[in-house]
Biopython code that builds the backbone (N, CA, C, O; Angstrom):
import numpy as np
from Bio.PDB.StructureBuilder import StructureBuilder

atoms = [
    (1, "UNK", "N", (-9.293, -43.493, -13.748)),
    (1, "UNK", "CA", (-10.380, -43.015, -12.913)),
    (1, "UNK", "C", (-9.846, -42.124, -11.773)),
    (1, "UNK", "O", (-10.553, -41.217, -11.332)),
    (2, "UNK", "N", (-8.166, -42.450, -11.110)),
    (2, "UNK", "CA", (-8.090, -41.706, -10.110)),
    (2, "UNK", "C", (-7.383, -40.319, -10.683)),
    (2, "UNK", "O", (-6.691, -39.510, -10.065)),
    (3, "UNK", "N", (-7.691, -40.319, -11.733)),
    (3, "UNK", "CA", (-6.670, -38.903, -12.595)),
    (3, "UNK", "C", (-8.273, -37.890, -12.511)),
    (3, "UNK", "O", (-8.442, -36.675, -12.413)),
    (4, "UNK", "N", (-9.178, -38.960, -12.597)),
    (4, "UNK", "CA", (-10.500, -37.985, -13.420)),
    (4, "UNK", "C", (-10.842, -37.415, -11.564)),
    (4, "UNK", "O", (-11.021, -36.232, -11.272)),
    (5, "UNK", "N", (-10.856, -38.210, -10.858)),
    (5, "UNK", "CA", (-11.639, -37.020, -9.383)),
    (5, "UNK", "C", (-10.253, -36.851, -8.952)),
    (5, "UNK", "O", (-10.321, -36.297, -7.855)),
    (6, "UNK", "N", (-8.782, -37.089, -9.326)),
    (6, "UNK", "CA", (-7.711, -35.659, -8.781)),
    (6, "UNK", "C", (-8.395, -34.489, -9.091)),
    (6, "UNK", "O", (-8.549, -33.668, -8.186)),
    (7, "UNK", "N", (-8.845, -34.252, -10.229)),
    (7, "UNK", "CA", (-9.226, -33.291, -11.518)),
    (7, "UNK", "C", (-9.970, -32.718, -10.664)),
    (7, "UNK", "O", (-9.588, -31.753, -10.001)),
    (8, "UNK", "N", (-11.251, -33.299, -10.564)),
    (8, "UNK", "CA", (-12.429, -32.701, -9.509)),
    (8, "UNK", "C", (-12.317, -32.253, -8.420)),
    (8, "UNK", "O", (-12.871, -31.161, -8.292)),
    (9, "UNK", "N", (-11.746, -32.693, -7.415)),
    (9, "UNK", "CA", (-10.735, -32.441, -6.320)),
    (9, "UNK", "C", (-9.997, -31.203, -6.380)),
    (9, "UNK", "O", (-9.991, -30.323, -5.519)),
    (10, "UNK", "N", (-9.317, -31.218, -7.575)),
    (10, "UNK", "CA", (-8.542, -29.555, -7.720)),
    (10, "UNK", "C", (-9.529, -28.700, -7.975)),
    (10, "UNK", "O", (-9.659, -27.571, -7.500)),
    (11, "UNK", "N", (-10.250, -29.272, -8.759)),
    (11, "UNK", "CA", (-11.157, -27.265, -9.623)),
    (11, "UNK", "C", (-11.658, -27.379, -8.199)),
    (11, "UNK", "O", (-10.990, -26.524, -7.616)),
    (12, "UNK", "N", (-12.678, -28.108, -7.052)),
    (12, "UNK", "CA", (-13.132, -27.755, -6.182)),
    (12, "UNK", "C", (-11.936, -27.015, -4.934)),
    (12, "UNK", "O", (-12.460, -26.194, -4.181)),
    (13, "UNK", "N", (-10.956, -27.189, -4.796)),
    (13, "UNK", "CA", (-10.154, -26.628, -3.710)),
    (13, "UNK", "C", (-9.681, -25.460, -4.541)),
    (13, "UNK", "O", (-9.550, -24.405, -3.920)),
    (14, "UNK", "N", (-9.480, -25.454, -5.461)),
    (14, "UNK", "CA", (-9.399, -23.889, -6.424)),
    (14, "UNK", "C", (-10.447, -22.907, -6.189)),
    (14, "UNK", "O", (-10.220, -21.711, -6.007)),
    (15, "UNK", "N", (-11.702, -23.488, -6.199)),
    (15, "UNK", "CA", (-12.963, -22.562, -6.424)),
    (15, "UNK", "C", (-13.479, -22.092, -4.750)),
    (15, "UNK", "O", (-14.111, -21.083, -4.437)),
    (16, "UNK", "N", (-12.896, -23.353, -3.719)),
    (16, "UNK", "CA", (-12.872, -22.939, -2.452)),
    (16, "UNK", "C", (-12.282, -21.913, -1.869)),
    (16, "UNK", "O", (-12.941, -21.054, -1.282)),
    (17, "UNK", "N", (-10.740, -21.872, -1.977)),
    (17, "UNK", "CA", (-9.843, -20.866, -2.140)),
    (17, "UNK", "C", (-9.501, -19.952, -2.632)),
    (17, "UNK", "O", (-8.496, -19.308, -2.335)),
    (18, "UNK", "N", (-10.599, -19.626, -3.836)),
    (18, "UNK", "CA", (-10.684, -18.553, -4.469)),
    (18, "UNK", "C", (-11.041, -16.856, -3.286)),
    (18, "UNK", "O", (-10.395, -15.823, -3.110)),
    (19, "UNK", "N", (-12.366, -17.372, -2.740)),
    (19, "UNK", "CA", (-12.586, -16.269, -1.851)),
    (19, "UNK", "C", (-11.454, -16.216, -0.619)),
    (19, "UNK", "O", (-11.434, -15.227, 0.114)),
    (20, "UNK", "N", (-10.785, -16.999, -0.476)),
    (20, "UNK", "CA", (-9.649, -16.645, 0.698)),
    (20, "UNK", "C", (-8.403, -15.441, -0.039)),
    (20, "UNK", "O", (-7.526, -14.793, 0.532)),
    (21, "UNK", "N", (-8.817, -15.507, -1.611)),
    (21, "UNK", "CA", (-7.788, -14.642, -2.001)),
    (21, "UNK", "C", (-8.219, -13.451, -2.147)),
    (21, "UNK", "O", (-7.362, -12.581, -1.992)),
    (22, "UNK", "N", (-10.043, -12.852, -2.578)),
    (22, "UNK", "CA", (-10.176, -11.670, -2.173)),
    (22, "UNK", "C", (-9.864, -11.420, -0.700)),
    (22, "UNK", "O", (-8.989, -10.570, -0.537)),
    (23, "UNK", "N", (-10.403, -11.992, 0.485)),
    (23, "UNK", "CA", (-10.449, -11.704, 1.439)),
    (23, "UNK", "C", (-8.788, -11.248, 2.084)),
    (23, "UNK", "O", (-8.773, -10.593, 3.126)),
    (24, "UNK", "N", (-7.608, -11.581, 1.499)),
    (24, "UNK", "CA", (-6.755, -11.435, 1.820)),
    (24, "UNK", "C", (-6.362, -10.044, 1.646)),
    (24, "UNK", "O", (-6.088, -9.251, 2.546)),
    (25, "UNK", "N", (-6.365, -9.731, -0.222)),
    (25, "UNK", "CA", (-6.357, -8.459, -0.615)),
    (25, "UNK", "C", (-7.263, -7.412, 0.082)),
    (25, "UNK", "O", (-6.735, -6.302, 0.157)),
    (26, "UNK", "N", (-8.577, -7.516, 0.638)),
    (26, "UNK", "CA", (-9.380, -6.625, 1.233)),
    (26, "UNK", "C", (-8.783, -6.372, 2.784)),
    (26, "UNK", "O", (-8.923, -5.277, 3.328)),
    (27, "UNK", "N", (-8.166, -7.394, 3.381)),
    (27, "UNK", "CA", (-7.132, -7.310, 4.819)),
    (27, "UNK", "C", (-6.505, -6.398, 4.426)),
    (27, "UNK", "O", (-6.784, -5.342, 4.993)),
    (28, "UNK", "N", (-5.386, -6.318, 3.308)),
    (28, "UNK", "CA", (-3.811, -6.013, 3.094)),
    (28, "UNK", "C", (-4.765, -4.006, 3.197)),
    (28, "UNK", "O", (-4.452, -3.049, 3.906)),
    (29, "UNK", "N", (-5.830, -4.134, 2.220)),
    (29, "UNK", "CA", (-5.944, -2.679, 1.857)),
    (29, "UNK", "C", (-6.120, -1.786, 3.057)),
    (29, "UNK", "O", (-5.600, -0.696, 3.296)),
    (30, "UNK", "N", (-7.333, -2.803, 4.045)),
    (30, "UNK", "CA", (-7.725, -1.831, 5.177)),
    (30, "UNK", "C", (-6.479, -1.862, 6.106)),
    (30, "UNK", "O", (-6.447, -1.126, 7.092)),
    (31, "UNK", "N", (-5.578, -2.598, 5.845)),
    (31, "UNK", "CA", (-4.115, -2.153, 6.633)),
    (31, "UNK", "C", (-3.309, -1.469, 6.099)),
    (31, "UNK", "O", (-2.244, -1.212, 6.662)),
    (32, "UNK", "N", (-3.554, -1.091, 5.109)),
    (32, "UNK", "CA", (-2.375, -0.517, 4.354)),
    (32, "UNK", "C", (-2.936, 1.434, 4.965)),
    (32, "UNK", "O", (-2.235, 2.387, 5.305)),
    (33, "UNK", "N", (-4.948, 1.230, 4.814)),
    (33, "UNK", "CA", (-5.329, 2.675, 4.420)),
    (33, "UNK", "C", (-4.766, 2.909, 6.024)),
    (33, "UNK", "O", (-3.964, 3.788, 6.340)),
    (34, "UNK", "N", (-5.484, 1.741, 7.117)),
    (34, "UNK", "CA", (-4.904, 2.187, 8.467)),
    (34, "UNK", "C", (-2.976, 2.603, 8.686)),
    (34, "UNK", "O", (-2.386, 3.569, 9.168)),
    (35, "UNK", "N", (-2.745, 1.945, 8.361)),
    (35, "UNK", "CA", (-0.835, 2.955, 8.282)),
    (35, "UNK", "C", (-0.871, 3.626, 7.918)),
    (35, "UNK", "O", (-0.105, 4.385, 8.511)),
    (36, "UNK", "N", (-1.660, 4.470, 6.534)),
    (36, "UNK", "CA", (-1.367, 5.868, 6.147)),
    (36, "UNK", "C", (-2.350, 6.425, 6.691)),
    (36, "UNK", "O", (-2.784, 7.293, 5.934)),
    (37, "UNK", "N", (-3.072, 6.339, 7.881)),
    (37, "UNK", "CA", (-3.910, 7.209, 7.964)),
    (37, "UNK", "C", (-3.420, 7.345, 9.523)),
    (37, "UNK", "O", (-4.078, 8.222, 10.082)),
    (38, "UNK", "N", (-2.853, 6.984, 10.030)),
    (38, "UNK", "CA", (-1.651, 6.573, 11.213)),
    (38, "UNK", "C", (-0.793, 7.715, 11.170)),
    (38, "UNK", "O", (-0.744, 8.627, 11.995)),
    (39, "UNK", "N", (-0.278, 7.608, 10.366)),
    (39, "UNK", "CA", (1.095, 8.157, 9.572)),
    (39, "UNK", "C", (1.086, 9.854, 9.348)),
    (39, "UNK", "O", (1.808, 10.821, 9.595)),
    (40, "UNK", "N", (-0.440, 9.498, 8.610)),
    (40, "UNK", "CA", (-0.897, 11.046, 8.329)),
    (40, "UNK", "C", (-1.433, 11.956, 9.628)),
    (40, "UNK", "O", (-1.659, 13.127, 9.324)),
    (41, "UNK", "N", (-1.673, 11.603, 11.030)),
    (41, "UNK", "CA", (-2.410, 11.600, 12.007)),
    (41, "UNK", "C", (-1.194, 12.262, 12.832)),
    (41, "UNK", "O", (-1.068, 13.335, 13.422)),
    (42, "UNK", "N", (-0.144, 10.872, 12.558)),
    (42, "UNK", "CA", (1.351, 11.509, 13.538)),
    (42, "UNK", "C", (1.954, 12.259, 12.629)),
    (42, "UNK", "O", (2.827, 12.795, 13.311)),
    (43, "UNK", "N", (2.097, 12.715, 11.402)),
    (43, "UNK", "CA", (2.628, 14.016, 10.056)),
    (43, "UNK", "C", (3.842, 13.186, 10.429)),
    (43, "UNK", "O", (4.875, 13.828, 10.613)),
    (44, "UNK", "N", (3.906, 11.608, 10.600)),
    (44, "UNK", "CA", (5.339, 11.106, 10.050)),
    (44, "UNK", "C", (5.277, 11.163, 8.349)),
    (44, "UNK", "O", (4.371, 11.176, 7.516)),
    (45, "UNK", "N", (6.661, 11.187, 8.318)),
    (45, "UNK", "CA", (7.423, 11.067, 6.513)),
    (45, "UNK", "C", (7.169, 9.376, 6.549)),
    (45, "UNK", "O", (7.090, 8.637, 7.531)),
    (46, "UNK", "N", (7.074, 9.066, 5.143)),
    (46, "UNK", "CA", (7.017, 7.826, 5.089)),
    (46, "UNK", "C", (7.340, 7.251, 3.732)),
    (46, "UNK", "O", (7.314, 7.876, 2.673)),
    (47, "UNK", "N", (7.676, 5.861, 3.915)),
    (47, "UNK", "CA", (8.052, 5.518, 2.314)),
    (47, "UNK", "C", (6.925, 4.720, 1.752)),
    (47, "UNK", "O", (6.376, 3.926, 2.516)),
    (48, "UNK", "N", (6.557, 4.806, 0.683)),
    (48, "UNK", "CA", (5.950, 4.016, -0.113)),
    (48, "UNK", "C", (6.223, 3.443, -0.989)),
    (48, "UNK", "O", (6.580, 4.002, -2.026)),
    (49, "UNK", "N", (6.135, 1.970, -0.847)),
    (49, "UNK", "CA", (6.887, 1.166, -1.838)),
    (49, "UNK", "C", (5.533, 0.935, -2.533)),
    (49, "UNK", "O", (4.652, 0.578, -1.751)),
    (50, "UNK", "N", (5.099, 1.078, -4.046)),
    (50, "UNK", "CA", (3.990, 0.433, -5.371)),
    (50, "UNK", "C", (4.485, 0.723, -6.234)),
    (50, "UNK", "O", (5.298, 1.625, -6.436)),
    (51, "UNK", "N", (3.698, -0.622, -7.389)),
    (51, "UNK", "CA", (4.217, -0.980, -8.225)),
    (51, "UNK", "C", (5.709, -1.174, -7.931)),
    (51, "UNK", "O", (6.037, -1.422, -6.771)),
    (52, "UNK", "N", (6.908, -1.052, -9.172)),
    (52, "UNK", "CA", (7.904, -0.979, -9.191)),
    (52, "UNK", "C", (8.963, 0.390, -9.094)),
    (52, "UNK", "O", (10.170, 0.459, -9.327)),
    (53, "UNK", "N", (7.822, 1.611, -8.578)),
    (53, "UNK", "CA", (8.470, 2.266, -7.447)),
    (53, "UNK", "C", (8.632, 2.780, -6.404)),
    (53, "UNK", "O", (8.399, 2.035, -5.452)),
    (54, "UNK", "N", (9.087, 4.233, -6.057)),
    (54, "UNK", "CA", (8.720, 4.234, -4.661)),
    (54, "UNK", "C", (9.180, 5.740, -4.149)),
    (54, "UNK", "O", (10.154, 6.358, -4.578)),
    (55, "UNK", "N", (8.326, 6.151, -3.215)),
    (55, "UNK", "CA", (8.466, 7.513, -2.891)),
    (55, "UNK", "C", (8.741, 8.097, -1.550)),
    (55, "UNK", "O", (7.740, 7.932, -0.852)),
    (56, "UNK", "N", (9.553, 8.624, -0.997)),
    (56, "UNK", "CA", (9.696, 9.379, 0.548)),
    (56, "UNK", "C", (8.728, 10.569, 0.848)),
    (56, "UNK", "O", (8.988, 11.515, 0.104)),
    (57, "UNK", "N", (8.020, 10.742, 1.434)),
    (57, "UNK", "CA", (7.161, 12.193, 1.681)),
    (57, "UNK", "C", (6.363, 12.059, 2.579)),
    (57, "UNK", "O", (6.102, 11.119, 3.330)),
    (58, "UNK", "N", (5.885, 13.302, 2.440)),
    (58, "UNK", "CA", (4.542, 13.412, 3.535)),
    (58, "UNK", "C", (3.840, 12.892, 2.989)),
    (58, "UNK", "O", (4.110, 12.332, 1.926)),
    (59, "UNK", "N", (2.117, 12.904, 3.806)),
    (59, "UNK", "CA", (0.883, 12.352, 2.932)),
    (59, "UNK", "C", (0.455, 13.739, 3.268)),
    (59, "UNK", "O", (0.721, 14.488, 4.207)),
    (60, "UNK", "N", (-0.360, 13.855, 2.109)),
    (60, "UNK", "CA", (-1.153, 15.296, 1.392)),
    (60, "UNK", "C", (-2.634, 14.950, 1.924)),
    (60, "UNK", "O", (-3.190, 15.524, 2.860)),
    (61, "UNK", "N", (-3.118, 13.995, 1.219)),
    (61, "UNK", "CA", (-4.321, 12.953, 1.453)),
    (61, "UNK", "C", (-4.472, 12.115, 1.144)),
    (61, "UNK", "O", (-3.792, 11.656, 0.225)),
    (62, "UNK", "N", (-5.802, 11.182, 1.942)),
    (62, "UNK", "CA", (-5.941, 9.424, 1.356)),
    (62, "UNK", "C", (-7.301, 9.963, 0.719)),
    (62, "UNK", "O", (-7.924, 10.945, 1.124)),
    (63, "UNK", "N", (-7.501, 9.487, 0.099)),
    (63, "UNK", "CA", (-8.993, 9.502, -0.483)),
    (63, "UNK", "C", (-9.646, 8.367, -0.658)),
    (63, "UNK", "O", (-9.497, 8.054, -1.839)),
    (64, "UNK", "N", (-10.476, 7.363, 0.055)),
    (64, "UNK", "CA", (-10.931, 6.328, 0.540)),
    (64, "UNK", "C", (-11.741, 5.908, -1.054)),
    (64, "UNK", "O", (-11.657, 4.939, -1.808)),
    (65, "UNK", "N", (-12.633, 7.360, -1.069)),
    (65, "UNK", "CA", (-13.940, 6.763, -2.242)),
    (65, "UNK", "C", (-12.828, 7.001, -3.589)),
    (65, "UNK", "O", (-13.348, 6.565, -4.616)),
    (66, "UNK", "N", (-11.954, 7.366, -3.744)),
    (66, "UNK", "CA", (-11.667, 7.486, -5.357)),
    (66, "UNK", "C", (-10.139, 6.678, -5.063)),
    (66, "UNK", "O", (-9.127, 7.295, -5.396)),
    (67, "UNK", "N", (-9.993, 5.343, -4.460)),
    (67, "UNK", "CA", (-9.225, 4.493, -3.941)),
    (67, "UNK", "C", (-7.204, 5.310, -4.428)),
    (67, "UNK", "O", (-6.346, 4.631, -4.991)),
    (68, "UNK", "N", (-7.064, 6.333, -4.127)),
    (68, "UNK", "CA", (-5.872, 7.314, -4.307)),
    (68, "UNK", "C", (-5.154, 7.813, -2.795)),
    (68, "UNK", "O", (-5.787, 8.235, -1.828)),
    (69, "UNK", "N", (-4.366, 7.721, -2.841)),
    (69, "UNK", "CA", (-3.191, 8.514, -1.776)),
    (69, "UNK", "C", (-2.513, 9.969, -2.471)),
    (69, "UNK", "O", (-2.238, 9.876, -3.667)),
    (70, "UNK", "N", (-2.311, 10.921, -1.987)),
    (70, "UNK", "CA", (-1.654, 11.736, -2.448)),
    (70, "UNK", "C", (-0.671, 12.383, -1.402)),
    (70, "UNK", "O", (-0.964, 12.865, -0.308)),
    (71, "UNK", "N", (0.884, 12.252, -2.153)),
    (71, "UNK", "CA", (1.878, 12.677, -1.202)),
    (71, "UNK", "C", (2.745, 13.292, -1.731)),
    (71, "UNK", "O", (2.970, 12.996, -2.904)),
    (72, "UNK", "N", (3.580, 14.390, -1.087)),
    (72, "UNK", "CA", (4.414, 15.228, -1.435)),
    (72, "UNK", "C", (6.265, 14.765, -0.906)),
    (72, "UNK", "O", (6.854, 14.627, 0.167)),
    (73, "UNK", "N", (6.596, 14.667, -2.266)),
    (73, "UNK", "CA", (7.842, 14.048, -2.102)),
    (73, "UNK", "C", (9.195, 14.804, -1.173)),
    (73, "UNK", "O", (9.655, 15.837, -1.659)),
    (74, "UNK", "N", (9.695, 14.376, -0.099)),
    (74, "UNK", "CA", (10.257, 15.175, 0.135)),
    (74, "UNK", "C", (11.322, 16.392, -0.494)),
    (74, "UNK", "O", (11.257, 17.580, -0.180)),
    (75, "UNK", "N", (12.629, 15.602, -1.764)),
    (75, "UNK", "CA", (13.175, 16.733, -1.946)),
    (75, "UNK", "C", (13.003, 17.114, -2.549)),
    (75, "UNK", "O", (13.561, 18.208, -2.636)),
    (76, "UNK", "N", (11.908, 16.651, -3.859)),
    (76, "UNK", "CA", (11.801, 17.429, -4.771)),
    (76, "UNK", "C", (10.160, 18.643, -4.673)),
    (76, "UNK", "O", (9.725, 19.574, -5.351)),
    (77, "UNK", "N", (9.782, 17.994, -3.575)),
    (77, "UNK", "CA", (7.941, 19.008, -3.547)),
    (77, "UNK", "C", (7.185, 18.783, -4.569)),
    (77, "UNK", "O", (6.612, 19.642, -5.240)),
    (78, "UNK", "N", (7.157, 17.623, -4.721)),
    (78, "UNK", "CA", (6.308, 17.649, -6.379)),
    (78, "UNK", "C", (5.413, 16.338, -5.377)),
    (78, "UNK", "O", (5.682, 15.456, -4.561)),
    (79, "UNK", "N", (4.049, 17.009, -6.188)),
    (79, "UNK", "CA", (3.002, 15.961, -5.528)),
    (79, "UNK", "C", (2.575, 14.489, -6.543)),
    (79, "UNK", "O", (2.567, 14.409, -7.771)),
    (80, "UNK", "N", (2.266, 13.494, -5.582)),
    (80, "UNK", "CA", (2.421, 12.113, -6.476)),
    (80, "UNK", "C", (1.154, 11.604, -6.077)),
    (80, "UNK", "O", (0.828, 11.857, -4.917)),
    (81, "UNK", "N", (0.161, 10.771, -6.958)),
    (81, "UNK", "CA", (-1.049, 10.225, -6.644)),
    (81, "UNK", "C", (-0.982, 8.718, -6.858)),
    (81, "UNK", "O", (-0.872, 8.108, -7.922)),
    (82, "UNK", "N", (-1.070, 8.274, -5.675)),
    (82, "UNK", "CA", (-0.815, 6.823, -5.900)),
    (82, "UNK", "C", (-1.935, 6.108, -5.617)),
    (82, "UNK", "O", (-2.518, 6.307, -4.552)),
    (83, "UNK", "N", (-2.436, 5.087, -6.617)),
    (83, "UNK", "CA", (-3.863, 4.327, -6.366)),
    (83, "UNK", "C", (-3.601, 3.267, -5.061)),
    (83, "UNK", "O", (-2.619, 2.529, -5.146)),
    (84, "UNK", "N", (-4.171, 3.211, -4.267)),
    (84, "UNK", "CA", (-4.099, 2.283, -2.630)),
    (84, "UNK", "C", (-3.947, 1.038, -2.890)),
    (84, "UNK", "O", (-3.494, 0.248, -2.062)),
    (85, "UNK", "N", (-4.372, 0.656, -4.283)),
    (85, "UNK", "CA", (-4.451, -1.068, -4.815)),
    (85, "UNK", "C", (-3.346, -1.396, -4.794)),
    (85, "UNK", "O", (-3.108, -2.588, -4.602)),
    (86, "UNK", "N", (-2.198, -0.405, -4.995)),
    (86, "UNK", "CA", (-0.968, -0.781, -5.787)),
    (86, "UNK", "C", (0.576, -0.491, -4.859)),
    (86, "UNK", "O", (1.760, -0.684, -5.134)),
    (87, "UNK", "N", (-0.086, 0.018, -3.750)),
    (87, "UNK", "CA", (0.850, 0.425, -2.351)),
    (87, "UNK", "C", (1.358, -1.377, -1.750)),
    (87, "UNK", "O", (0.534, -2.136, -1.238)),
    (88, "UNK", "N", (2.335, -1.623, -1.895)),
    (88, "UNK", "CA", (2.940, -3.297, -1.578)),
    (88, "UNK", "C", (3.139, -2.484, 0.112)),
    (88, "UNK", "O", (2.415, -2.944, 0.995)),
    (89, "UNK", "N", (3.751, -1.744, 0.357)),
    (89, "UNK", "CA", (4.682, -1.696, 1.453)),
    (89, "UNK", "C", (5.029, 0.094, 2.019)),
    (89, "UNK", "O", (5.676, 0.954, 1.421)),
    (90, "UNK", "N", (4.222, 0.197, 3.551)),
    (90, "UNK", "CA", (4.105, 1.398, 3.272)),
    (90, "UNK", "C", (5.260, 1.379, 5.220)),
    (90, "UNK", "O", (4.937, 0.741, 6.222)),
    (91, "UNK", "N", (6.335, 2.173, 5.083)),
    (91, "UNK", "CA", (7.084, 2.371, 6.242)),
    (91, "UNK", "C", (7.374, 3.895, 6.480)),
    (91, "UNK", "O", (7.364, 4.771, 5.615)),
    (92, "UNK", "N", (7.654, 4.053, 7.922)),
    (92, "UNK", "CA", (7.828, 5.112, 8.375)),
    (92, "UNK", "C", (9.320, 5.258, 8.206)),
    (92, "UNK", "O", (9.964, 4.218, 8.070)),
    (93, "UNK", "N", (9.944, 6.401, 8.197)),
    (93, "UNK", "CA", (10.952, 7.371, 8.056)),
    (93, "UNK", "C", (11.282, 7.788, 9.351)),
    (93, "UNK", "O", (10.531, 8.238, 10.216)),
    (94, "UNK", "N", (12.731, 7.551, 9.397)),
    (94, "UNK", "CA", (13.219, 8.071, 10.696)),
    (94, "UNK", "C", (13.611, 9.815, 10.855)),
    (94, "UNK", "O", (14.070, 10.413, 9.883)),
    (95, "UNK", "N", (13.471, 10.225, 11.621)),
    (95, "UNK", "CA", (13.478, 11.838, 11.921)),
    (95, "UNK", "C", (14.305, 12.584, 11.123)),
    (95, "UNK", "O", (14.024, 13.324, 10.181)),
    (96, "UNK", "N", (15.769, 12.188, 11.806)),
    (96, "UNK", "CA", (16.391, 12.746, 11.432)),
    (96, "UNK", "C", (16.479, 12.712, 9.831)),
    (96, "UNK", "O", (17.218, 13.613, 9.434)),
    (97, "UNK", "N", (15.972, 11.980, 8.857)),
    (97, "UNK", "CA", (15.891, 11.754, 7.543)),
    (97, "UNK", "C", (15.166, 13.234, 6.991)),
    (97, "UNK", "O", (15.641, 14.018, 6.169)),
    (98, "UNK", "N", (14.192, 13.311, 7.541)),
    (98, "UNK", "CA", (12.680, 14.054, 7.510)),
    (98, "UNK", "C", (14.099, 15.586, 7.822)),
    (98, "UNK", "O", (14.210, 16.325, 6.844)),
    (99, "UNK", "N", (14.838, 15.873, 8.810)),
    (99, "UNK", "CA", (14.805, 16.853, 9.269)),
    (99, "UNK", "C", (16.077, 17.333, 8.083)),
    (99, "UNK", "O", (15.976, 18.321, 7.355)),
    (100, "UNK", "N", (17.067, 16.536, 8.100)),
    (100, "UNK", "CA", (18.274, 16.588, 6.518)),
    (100, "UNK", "C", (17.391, 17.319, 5.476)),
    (100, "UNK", "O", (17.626, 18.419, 4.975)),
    (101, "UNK", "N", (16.084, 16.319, 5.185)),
    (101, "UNK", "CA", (15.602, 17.088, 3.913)),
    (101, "UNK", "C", (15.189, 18.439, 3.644)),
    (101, "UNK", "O", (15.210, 19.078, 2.593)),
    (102, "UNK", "N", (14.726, 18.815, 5.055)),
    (102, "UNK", "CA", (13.993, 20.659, 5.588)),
    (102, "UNK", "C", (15.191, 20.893, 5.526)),
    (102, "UNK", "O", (15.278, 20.755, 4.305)),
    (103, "UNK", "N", (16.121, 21.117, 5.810)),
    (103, "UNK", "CA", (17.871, 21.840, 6.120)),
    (103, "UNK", "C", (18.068, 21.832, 4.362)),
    (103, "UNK", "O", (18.289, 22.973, 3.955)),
    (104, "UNK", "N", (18.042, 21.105, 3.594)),
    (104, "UNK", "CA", (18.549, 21.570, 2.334)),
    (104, "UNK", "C", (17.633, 22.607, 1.751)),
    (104, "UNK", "O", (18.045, 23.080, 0.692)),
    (105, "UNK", "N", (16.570, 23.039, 2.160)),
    (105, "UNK", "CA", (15.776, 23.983, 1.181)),
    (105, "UNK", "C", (16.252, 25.043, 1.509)),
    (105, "UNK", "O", (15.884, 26.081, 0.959)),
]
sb = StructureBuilder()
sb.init_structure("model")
sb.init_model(0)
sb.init_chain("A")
sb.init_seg("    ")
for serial, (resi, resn, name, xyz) in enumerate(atoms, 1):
    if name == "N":
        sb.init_residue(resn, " ", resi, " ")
    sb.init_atom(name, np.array(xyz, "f"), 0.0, 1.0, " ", f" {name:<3s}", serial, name[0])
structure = sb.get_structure()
């Protein structure tokens, strides 16, 4: 009997905690769009870590309604569209990084 309401006990703290896990992901995004829109504001370089890779550049644009970032890589200039869902980790670039990369073109 105490196996059968553990049971009950879990699916209910599962089904409780369920909405704490959208609500988390909907935090992470509107912080993520606020840093790149930060970022894009001060024309810092920045890294973006999603999925399993990751890119140095400017931001080109965020595009809020078609949930996309678009940024231009620093050394190579080739533009990259990254969906906002999938951005883990978005950091700024120190200057002098940004300024090495203008000196090689």
């Amino acid at each position: 009997m105490a196996t059968f309401w553990d049971a009950i006990k879990q699916q209910m703290t599962d089904f409780l905690e369920a909405g704490d896990g959208k609500d988390k992901a909907h935090k992470q995004l509107t912080d993520t769009q606020a840093q790149l829109q930060r970022a894009q504001n001060l024309k810092q370089t920045v890294l973006i870590i999603y999925g399993k890779k990751h890119v140095t550049g400017s931001i080109v644009k965020i595009n809020p309604d078609q949930n996309q970032l678009i940024i231009n890589s620093l050394p190579h200039r080739v533009s990259t569209m990254i969906p906002l869902k999938d951005i883990r980790k978005v950091s700024p670039v120190p200057q002098e990084i940004h300024k090495s990369h203008q000196k090689r073109d």
